[in-house]
C-alpha positions as CSV (number, residue, x, y, z in Angstrom):
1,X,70.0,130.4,31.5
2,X,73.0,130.8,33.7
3,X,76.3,129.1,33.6
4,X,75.1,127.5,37.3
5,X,72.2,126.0,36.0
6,X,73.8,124.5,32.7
7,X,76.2,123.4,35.5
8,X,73.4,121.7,37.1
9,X,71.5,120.7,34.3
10,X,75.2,118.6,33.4
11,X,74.7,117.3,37.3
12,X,71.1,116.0,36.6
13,X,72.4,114.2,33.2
14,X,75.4,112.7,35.2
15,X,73.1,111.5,37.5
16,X,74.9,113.5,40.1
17,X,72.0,115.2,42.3
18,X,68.9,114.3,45.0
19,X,65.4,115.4,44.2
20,X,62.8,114.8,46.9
21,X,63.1,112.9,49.8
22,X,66.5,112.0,48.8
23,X,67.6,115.7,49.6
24,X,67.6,115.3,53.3
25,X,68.5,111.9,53.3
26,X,71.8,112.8,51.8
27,X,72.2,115.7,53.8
28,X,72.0,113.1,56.8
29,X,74.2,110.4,55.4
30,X,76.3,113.2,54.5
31,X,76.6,112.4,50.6
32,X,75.4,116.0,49.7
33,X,78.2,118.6,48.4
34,X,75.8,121.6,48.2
35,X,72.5,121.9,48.4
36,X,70.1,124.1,46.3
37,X,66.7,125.6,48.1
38,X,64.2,127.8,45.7
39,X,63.4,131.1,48.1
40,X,59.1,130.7,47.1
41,X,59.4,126.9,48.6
42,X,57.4,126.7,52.2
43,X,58.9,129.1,54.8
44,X,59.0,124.7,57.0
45,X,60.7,123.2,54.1
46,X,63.4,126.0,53.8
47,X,64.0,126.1,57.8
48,X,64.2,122.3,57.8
49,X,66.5,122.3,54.9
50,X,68.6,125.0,56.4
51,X,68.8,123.4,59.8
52,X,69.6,120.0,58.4
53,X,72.9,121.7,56.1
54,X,73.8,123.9,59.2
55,X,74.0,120.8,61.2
56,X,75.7,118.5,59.3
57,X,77.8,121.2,57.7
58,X,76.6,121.2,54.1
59,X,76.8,124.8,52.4
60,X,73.5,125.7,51.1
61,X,72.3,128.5,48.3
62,X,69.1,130.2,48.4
63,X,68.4,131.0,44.7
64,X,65.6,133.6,43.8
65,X,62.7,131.3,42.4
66,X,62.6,127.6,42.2
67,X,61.5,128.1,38.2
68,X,65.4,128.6,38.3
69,X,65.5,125.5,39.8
70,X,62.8,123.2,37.5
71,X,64.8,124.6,34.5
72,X,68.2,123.3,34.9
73,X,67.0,120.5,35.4
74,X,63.7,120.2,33.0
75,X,61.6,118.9,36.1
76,X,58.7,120.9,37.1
77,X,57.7,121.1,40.9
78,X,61.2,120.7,42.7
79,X,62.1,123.2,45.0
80,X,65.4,122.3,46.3
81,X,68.1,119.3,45.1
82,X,71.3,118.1,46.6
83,X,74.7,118.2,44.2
84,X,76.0,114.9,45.1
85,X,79.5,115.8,43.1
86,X,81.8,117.6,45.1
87,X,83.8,119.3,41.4
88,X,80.1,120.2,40.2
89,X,79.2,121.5,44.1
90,X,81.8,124.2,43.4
91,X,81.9,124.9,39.9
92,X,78.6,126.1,40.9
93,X,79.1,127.9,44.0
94,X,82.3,129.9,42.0
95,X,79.8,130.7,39.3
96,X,77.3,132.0,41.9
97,X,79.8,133.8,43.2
98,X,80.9,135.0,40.4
């Protein structure tokens, strides 16, 4: 696993991210640090996703698979989340980086 997703996996136990419908809703209320999209999710998902962060100026990350995703945070079926901590937003995006 790699140091982003133990970061995010530490998010998800902190109670510090959006699953679900919750992703775009924090995206709109603006609550969202960074938000994480799975490149196999549905080519509508990831354009809406994208177009919502683009919008309201929330950095996204396009990660290879959303397994990458599911095991950070040991939920199956979740192909995106929203890091609602703005420290764990760029511990993550420096490790990505990185």
């Amino acid at each position: 696993m790699n140091k982003w997703q133990n970061l995010l996996g530490m998010a998800m136990r902190a109670r510090r991210i959006a699953l679900g419908d919750r992703v775009i809703a924090s995206i709109q209320n603006k609550k969202a640090s960074l938000v994480i999209i799975g490149a196999d999710c549905g080519e509508n998902q990831r354009k809406k996703l994208s177009d919502k962060c683009t919008f309201y100026e929330v950095p996204y990350v396009i990660v290879e698979s959303s397994a990458m995703i599911e095991e950070a945070i040991g939920q199956f079926n979740r192909k995106s989340v929203a890091v609602l901590d703005s420290g764990f937003a760029r511990s993550i995006q420096s490790c990505m980086k990185g």
